[in-house]
C-alpha positions as CSV (number, residue, x, y, z in Angstrom):
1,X,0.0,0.0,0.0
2,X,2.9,2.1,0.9
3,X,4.3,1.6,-2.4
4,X,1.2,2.3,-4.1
5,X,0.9,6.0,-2.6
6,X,4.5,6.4,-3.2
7,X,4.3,5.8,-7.0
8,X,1.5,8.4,-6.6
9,X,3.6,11.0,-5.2
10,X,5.9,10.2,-8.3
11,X,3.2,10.7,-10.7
12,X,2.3,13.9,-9.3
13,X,5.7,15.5,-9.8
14,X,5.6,14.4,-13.4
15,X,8.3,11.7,-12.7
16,X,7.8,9.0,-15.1
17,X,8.4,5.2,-15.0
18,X,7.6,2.0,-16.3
19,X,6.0,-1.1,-15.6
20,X,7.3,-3.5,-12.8
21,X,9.3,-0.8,-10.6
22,X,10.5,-2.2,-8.0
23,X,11.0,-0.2,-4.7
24,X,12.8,-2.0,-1.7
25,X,12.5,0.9,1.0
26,X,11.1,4.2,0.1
27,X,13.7,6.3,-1.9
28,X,13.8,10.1,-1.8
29,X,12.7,11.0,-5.5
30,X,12.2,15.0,-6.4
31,X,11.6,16.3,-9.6
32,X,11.5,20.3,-10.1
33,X,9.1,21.9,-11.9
34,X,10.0,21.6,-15.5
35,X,12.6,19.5,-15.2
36,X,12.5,15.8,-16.7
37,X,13.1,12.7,-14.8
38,X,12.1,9.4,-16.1
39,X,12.3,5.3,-15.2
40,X,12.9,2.4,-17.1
41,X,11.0,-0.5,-17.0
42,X,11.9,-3.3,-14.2
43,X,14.1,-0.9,-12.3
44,X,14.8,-2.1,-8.6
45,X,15.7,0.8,-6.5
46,X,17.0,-0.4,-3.0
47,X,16.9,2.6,-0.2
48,X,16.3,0.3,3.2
49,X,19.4,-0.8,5.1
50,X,18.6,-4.9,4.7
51,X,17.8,-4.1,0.9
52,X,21.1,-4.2,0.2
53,X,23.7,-6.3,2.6
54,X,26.8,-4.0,1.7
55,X,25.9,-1.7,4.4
56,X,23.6,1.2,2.4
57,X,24.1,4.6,4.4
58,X,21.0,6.7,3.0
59,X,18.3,5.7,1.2
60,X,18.8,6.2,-2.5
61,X,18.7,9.6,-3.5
62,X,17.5,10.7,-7.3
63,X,16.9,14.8,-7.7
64,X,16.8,17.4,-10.6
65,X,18.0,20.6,-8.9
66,X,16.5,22.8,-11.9
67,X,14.4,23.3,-14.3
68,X,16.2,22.5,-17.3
69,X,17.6,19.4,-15.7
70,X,17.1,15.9,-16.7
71,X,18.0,12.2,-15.3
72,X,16.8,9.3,-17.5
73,X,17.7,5.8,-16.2
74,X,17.4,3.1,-18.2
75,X,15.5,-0.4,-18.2
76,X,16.2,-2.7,-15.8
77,X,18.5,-0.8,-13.7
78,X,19.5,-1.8,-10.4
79,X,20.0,1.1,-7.9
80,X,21.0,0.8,-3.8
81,X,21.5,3.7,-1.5
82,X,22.9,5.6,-4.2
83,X,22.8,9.5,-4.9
84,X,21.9,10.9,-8.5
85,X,22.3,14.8,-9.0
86,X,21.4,16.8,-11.8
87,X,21.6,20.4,-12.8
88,X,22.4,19.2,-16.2
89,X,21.6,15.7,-17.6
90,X,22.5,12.2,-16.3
91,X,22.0,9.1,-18.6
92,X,22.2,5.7,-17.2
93,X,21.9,2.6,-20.1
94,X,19.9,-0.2,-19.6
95,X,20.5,-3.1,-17.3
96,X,23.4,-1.2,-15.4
97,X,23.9,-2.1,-12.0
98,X,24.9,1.0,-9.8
99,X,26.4,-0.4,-6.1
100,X,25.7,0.7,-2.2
101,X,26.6,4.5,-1.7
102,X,27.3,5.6,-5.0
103,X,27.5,9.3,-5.9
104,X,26.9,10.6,-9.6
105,X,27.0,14.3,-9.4
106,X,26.8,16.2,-12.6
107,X,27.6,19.5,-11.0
108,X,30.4,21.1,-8.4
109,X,27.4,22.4,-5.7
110,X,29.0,25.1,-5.1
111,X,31.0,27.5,-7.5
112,X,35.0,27.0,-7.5
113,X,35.7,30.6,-7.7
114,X,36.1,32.4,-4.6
115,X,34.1,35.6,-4.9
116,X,31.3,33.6,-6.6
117,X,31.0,31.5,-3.6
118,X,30.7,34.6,-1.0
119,X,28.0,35.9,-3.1
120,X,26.5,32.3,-3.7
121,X,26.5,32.4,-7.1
122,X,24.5,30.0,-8.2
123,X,24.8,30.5,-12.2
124,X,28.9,30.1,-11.5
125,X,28.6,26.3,-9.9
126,X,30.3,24.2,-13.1
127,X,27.8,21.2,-14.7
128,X,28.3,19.0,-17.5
129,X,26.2,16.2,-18.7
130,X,27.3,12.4,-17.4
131,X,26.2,9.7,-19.3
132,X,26.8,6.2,-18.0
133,X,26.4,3.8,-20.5
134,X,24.4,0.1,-21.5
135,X,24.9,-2.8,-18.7
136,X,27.6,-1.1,-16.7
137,X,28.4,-2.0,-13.3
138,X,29.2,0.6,-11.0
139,X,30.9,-0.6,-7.6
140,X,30.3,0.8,-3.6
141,X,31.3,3.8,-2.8
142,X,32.3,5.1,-6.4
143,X,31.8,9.0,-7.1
144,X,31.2,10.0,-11.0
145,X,32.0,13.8,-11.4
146,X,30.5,16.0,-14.2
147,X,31.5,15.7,-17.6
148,X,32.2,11.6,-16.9
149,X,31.0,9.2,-20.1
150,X,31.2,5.7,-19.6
151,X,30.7,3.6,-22.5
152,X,28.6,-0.4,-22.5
153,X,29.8,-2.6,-20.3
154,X,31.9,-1.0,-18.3
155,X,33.0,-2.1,-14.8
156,X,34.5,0.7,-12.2
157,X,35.8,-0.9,-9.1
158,X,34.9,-0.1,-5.1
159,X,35.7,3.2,-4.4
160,X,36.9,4.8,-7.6
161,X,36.4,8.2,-8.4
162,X,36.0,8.6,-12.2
163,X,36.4,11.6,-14.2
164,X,36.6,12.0,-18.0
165,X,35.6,9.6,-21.2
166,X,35.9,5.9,-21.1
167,X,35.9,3.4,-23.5
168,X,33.5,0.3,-23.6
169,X,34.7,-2.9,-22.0
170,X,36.7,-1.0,-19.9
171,X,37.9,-2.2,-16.1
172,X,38.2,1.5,-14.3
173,X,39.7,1.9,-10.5
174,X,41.2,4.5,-8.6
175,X,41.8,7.8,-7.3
176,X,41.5,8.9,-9.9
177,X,40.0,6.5,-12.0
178,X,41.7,5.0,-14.8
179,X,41.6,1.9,-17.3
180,X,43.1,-0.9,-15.3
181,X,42.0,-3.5,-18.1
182,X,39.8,-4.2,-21.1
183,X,37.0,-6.9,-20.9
């Protein structure tokens, strides 16, 4: 029943999904005005602590910040405890897997200059588009920064922070990430 009113709530911000989402805990899901922010079909999206054995620390987290913002996750996309931020676009292909805690920010939050920052600028915080691509698993803990494109069936180990254009097939790990092998 809970689930029911929840998917509700989600049609009454204009957030769109597909048939046979699946929601293990109740995520925090927040569309602006305007903005676009749809679901794939068969998505599981893990946000309750024993959802996810790995040891989740928030529920999962999916927001676009403005209006001209847009997040569009695939089909069948596996999500746990994980944030996804948009000023700008996020992509995520279909049947990706996207691990406990993980962070996929498009924009810096805050602007990097100094004088934009005391006057809270918030036309001067940086944002450019991520797009994540088909069946693509993304590990615990790993933070993709703006501007990241990771092609199919890419892998990106615990932990790594990932920044910049990878190939598909590619192994990435590290701080900063890098290609560690092909598959």
């Amino acid at each position: 029943m809970l689930t029911f009113l929840y998917k509700l709530f989600l049609k009454l911000q204009n957030v769109k999904y597909g048939k046979r989402l699946i929601l293990k805990g109740l995520p925090v899901i927040f569309n602006k005005k305007g903005a676009t922010l749809s679901i794939g079909e068969g998505c599981i999206i893990k946000s309750s602590f024993l959802s996810n054995l790995v040891g989740l620390y928030s529920k999962t987290i999916i927001l676009t910040r403005t209006p001209e913002a847009c997040v569009e996750i695939g089909n069948h996309v596996g999500i746990s405890g994980a944030t996804i931020y948009a000023r700008s676009r996020i992509e995520i292909g279909d049947y990706t897997n996207i691990g406990g805690n993980v962070k996929i920010l498009d924009n810096d939050f805050h602007p990097v200059e100094p004088e934009a920052r005391l006057l809270d600028d918030k036309n001067q915080i940086g944002t450019a588009p991520i797009h994540i691509g088909r069946n693509c698993f993304i590990g615990c803990n790993v933070i993709i920064l703006k501007g990241s494109n990771l092609g199919d069936n890419c892998v990106v180990g615990a932990g790594a922070v990932v920044s910049g254009t990878f190939e598909s097939g590619c192994v990435i790990a590290g701080n900063p990430a890098r290609t560690i092998k092909r598959v």
